[in-house]
C-alpha positions as YAML, in Angstrom:
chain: A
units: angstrom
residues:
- id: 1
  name: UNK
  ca: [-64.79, 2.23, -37.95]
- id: 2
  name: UNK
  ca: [-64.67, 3.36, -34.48]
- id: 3
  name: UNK
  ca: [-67.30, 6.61, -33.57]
- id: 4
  name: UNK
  ca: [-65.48, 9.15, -31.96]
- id: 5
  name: UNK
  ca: [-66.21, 10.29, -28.24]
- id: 6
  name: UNK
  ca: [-65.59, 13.96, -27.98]
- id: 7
  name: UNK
  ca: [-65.48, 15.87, -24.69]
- id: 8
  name: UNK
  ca: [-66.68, 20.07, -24.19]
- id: 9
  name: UNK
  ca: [-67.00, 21.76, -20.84]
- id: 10
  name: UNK
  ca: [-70.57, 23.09, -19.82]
- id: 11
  name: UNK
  ca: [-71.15, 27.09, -18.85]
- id: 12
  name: UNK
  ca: [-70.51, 25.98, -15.52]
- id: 13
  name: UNK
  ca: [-66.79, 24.47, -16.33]
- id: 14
  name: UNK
  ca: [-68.04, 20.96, -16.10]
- id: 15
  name: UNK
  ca: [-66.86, 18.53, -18.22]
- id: 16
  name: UNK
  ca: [-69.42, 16.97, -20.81]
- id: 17
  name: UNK
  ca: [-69.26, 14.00, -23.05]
- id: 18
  name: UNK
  ca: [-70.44, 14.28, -26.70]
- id: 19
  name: UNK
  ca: [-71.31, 10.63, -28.42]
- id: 20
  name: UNK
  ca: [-73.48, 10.11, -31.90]
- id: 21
  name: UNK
  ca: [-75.47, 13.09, -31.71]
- id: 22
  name: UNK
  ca: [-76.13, 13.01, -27.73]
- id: 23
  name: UNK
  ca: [-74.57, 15.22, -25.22]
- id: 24
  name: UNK
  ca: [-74.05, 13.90, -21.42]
- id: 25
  name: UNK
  ca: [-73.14, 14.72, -18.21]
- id: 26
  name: UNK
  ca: [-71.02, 12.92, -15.69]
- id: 27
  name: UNK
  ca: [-73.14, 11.07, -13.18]
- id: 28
  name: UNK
  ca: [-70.41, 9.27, -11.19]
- id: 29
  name: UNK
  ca: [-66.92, 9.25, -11.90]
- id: 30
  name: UNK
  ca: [-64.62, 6.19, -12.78]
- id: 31
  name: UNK
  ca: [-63.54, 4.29, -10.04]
- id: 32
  name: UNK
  ca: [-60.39, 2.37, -10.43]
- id: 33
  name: UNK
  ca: [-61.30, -0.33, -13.36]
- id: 34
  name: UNK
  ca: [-65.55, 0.62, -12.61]
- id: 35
  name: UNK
  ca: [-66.66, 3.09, -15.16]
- id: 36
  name: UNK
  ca: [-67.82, 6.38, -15.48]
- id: 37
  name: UNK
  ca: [-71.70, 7.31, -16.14]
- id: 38
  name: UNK
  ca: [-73.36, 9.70, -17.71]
- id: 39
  name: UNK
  ca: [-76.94, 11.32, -18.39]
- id: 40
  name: UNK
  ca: [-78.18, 12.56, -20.88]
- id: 41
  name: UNK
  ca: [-78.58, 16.42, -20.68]
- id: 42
  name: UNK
  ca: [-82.13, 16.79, -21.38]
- id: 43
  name: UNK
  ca: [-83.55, 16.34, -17.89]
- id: 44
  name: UNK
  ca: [-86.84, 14.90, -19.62]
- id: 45
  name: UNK
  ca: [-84.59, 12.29, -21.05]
- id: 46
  name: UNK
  ca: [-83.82, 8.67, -19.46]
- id: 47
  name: UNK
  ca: [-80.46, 8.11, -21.67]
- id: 48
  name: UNK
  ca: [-78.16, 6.72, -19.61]
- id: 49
  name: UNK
  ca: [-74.81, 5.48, -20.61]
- id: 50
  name: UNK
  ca: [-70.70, 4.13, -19.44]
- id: 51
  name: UNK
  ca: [-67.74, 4.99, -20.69]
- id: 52
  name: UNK
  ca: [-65.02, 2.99, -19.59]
- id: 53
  name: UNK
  ca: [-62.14, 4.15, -17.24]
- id: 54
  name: UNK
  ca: [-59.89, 4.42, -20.17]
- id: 55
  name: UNK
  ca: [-62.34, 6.89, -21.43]
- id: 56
  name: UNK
  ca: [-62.24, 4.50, -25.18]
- id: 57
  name: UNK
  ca: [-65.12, 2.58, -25.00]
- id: 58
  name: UNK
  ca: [-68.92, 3.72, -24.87]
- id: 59
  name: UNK
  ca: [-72.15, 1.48, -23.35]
- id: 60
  name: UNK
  ca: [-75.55, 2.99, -23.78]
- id: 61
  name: UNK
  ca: [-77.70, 1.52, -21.16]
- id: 62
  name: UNK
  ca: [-80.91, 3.29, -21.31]
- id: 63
  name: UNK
  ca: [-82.59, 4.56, -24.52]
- id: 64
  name: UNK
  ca: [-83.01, 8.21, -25.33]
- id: 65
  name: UNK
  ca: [-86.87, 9.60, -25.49]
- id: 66
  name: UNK
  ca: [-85.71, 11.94, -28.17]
- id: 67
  name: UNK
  ca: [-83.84, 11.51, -31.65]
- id: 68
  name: UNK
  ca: [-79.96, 12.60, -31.57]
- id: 69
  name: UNK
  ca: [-79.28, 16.57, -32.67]
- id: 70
  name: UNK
  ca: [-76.55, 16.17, -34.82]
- id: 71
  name: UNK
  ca: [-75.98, 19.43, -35.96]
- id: 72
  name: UNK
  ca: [-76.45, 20.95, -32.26]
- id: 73
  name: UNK
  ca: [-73.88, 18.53, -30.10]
- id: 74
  name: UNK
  ca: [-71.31, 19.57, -33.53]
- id: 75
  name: UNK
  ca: [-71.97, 23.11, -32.58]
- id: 76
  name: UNK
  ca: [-71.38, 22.62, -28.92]
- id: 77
  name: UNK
  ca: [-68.01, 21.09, -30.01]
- id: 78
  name: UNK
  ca: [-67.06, 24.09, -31.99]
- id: 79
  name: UNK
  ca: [-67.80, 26.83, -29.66]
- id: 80
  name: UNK
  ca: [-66.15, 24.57, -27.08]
- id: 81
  name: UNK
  ca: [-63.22, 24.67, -29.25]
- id: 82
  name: UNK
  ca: [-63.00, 27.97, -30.17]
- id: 83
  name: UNK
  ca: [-63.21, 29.06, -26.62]
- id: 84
  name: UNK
  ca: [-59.97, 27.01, -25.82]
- id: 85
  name: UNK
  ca: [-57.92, 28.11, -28.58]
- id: 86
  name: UNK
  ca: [-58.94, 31.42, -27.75]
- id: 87
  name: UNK
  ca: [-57.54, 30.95, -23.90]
- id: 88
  name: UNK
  ca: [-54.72, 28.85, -25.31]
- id: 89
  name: UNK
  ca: [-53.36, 31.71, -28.35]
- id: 90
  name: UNK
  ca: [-53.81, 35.15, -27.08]
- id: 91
  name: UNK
  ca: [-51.84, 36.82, -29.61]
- id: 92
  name: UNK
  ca: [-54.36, 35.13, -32.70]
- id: 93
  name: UNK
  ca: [-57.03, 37.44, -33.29]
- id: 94
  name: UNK
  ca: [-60.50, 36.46, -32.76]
- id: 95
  name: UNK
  ca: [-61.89, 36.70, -36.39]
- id: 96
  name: UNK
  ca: [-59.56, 34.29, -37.46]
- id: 97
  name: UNK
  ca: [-60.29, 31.47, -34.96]
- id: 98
  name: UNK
  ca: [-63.88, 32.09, -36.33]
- id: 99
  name: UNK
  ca: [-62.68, 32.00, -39.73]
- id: 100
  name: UNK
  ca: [-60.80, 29.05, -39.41]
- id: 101
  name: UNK
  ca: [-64.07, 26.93, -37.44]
- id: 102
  name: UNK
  ca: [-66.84, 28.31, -39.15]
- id: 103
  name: UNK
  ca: [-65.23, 27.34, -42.05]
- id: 104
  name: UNK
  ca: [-64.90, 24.35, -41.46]
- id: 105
  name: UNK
  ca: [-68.18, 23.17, -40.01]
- id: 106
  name: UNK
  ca: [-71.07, 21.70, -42.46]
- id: 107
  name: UNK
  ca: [-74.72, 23.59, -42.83]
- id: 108
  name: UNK
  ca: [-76.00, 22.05, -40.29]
- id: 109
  name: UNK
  ca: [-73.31, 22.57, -37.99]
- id: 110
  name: UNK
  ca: [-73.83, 26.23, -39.14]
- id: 111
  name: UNK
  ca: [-77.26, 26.42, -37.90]
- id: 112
  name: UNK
  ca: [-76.88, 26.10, -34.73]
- id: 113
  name: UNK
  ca: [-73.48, 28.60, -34.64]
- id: 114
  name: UNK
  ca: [-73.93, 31.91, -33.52]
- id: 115
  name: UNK
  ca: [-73.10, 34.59, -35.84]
- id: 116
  name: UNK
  ca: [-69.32, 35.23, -35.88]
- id: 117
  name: UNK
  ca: [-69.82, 38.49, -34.58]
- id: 118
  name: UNK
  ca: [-71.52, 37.39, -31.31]
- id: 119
  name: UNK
  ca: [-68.82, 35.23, -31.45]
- id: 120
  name: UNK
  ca: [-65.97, 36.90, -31.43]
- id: 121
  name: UNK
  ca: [-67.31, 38.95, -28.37]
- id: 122
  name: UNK
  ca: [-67.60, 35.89, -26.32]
- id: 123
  name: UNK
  ca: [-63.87, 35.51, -27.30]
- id: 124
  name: UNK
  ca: [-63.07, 38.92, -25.80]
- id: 125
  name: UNK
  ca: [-64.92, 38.32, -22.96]
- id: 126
  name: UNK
  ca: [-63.50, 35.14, -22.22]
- id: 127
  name: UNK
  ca: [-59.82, 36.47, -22.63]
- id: 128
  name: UNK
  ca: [-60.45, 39.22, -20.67]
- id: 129
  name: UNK
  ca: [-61.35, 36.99, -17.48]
- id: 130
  name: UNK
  ca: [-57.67, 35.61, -17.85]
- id: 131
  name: UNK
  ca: [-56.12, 39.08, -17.82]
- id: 132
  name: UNK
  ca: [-55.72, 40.95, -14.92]
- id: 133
  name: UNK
  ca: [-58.75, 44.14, -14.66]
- id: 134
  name: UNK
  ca: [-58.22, 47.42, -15.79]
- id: 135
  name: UNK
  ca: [-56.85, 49.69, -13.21]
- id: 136
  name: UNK
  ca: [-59.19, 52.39, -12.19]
- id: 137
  name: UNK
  ca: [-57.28, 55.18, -11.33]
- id: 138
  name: UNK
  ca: [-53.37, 56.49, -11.32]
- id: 139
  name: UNK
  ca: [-52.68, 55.75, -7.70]
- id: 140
  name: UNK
  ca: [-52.94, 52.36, -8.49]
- id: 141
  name: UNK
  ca: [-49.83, 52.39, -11.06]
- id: 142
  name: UNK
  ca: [-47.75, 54.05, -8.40]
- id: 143
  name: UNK
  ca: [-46.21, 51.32, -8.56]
- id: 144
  name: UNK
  ca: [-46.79, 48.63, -11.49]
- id: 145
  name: UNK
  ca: [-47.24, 44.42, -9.77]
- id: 146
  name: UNK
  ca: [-46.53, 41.67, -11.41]
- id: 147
  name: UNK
  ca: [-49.58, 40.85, -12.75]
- id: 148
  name: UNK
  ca: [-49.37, 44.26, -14.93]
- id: 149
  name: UNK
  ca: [-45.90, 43.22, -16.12]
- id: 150
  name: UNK
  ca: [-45.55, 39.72, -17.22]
- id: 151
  name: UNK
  ca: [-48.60, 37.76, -19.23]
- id: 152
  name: UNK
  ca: [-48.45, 34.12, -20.05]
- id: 153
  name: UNK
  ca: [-44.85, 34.16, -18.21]
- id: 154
  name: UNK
  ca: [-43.26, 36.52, -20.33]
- id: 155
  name: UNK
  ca: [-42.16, 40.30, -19.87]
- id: 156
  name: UNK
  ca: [-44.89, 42.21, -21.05]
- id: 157
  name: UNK
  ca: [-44.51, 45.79, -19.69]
- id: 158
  name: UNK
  ca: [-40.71, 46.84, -21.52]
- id: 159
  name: UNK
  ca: [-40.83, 50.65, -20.09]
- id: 160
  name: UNK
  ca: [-42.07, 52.83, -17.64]
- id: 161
  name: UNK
  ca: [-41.07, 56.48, -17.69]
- id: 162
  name: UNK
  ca: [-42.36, 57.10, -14.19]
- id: 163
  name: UNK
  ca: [-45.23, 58.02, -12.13]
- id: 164
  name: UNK
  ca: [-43.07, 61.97, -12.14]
- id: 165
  name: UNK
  ca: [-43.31, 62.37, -15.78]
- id: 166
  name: UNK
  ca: [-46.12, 64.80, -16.73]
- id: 167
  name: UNK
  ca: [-46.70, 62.66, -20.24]
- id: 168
  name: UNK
  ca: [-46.49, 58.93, -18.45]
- id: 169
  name: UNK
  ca: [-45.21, 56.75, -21.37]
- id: 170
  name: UNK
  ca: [-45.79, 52.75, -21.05]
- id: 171
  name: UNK
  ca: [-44.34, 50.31, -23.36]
- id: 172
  name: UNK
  ca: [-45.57, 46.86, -23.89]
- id: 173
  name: UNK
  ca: [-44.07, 44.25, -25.73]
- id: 174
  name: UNK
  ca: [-42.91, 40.26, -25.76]
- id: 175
  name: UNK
  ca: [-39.16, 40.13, -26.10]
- id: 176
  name: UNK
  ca: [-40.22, 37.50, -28.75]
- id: 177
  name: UNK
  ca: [-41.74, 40.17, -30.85]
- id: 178
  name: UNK
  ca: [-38.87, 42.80, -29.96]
- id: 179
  name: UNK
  ca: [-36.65, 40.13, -31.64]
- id: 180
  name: UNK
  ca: [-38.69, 39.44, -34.55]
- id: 181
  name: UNK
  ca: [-38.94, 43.27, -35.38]
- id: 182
  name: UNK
  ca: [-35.19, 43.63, -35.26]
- id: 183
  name: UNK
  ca: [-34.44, 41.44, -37.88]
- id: 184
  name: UNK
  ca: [-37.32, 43.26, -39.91]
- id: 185
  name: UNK
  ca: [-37.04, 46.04, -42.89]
- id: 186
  name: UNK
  ca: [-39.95, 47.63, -42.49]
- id: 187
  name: UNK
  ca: [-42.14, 49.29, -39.68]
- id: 188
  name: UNK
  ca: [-44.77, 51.19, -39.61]
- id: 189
  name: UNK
  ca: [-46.31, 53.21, -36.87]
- id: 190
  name: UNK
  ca: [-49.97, 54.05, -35.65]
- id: 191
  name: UNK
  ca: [-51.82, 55.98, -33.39]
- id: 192
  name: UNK
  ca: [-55.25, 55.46, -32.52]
- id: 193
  name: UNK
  ca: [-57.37, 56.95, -29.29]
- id: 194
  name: UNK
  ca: [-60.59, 54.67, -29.69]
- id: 195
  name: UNK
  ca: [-59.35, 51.36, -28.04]
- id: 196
  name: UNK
  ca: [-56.81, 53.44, -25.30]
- id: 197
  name: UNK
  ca: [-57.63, 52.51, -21.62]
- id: 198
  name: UNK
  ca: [-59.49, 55.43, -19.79]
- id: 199
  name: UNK
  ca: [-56.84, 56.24, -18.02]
- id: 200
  name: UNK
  ca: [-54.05, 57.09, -21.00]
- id: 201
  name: UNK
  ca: [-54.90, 59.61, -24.05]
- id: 202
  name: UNK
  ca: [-53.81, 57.45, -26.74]
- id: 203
  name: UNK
  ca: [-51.75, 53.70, -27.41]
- id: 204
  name: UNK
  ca: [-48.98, 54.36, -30.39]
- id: 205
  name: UNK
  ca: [-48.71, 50.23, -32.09]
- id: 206
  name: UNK
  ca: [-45.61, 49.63, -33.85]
- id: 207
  name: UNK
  ca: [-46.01, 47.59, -36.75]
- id: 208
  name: UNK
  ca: [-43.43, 45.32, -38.91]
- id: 209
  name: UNK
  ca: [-42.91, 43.15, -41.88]
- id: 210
  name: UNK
  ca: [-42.89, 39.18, -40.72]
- id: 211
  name: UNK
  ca: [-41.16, 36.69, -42.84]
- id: 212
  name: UNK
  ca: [-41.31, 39.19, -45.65]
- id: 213
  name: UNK
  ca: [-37.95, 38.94, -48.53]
- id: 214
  name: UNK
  ca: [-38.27, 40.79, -52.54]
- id: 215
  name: UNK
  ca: [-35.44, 40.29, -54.14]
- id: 216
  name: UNK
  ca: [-36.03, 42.40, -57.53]
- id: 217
  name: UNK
  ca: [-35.38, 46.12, -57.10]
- id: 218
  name: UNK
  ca: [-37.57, 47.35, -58.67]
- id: 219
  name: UNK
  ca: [-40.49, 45.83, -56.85]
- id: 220
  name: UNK
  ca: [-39.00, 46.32, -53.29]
- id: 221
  name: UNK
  ca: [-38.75, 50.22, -54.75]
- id: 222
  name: UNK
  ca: [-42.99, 49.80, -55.01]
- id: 223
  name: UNK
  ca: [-43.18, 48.19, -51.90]
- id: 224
  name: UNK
  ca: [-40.89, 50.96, -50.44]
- id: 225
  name: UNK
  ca: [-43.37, 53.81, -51.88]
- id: 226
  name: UNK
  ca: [-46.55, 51.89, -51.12]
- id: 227
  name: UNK
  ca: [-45.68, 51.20, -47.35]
- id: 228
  name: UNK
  ca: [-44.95, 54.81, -47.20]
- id: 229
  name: UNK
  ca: [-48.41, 55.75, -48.29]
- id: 230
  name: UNK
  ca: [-49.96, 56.66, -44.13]
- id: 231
  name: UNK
  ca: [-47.14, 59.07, -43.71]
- id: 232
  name: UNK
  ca: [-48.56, 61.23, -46.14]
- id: 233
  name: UNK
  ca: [-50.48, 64.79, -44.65]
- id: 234
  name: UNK
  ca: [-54.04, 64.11, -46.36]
- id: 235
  name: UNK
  ca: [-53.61, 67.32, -47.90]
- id: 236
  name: UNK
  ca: [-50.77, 66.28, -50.04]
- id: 237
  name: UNK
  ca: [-53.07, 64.09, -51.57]
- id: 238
  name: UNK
  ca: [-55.22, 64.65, -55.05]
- id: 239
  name: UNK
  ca: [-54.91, 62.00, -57.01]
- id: 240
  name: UNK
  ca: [-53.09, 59.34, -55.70]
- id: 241
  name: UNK
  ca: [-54.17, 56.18, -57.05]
- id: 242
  name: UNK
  ca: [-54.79, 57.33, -60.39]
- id: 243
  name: UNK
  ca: [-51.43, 57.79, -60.08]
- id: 244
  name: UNK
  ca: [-50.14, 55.15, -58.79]
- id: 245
  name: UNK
  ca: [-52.07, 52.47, -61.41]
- id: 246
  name: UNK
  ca: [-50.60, 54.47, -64.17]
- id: 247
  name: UNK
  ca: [-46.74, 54.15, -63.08]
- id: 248
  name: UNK
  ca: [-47.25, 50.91, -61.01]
- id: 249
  name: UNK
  ca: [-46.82, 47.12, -61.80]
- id: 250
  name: UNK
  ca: [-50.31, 45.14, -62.87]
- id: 251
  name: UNK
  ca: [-48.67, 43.01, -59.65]
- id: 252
  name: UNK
  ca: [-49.60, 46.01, -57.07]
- id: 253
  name: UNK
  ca: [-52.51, 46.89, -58.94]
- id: 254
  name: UNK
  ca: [-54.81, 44.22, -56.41]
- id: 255
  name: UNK
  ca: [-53.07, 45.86, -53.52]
- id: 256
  name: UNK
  ca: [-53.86, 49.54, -54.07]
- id: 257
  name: UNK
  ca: [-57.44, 48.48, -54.68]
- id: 258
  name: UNK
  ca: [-57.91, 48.64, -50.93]
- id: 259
  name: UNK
  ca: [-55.34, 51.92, -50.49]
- id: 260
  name: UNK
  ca: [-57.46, 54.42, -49.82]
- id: 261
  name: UNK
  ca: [-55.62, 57.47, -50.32]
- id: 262
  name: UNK
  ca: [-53.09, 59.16, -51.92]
- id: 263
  name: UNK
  ca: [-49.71, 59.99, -53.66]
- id: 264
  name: UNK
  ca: [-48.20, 62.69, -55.12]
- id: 265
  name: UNK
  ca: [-45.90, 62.62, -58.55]
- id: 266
  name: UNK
  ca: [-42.56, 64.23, -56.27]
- id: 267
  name: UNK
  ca: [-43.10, 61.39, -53.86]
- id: 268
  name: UNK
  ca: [-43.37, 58.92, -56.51]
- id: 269
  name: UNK
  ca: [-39.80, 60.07, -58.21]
- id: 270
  name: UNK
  ca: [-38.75, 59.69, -54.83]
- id: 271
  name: UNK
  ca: [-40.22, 55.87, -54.20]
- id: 272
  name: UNK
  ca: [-38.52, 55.05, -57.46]
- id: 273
  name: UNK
  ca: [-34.77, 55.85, -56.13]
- id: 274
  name: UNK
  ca: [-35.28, 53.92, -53.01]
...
């Protein structure tokens, strides 16, 4: 069997080679059928090696002064790869690209990972170089460019009441997504001030039911009652989910384990006629 050659990019954007527990840099590039070489990146290290033009084959041709770090070069990989998927999906959120590699990798791999937290911040930070920076006043949304409207060639920015409007109202949105919530049943609005830019009071997210079908009417009358639950004043709201685990399906019970809140027995009589 074949060992795999695997290619990351260095801090710097370079491109690095990645070969049975050794990582390299390119020395010289290919030229025509002559191939590439590389060093090893340990600058107290003589490892030396080819790769041919076709980028298939590998020649060591000078020993390593140091035994190959597995678990390290794997870890290199990962980040490497999370980084590019991160540039590559915008709309995936970053805890589950870390989900999805740091479960994957072995304990050794692990190791040498930064915690997922750390990681998802160099995710953030490494979207937000792609995206154009946040405007620092008013003046400069006089009048919205192109850079402000459109991200990864689609129409991002959907309205714009107007730079005369007391309460300036933005809305953002793929035409994708507009399209998608159409042909959804459900929605579900939110408010929140914490992540609004400094210049705005508050962002208002819309959110919708993907892919979602029930059939049996009884349980798309639960659903109905459940998804209803944030539109509820707090006040209204004594003993909800003893409530709701005495009149509700052992099916929803898992799901209003994480509601935290609150029903009332009119509102319940209601759910059921939906």
């Amino acid at each position: 069997m074949a060992k795999k050659i695997d290619f990351t990019t260095t801090k710097r954007g370079k491109r690095a080679l990645l070969y049975e527990g050794f990582r390299y840099t390119c020395q010289r590039q290919a030229d025509g059928d002559k191939p590439s070489q590389w060093m090893c990146v340990d600058r107290t290290c003589k490892g030396r090696g080819h790769l041919s033009a076709d980028e298939k084959q590998w020649t060591l041709k000078q020993e390593h002064n140091h035994l190959p770090e597995f678990g390290e070069v794997a870890a290199n990989k990962v980040k490497s790869d999370i980084k590019i998927a991160a540039e590559s999906s915008g709309a995936v959120e970053p805890c589950l690209l870390t989900q999805k590699a740091y479960g994957e990798a072995n304990e050794e791999t692990l190791q040498h990972l930064p915690k997922e937290k750390s990681m998802k911040r160099t995710i953030q930070r490494s979207r937000r170089k792609k995206y154009p920076t946040e405007p620092k006043s008013l003046d400069e949304l006089e009048h919205i460019s192109l850079e402000y409207q459109v991200i990864e060639s689609e129409q991002w920015l959907q309205y714009d009441s107007g730079i005369d409007e007391d309460n300036r109202v933005l809305i953002f949105g793929r035409k994708s997504t507009l399209k998608e919530m159409s042909r959804s049943r459900n929605w579900l609005g939110d408010g929140t001030f914490k992540t609004a830019p400094h210049l705005f009071l508050q962002i208002y997210s819309l959110h919708y039911e993907l892919h979602g079908q029930i059939e049996n009417s009884h349980l798309r009358s639960q659903l109905h009652a459940i998804l209803a639950l944030p539109f509820l004043p707090v006040a209204e709201v004594p003993e909800g989910l003893q409530l709701l685990e005495k009149h509700t399906d052992a099916l929803f019970k898992e799901t209003l384990q994480n509601v935290s809140g609150t029903f009332v027995t009119p509102f319940w009589e209601i759910g059921k006629e939906i």
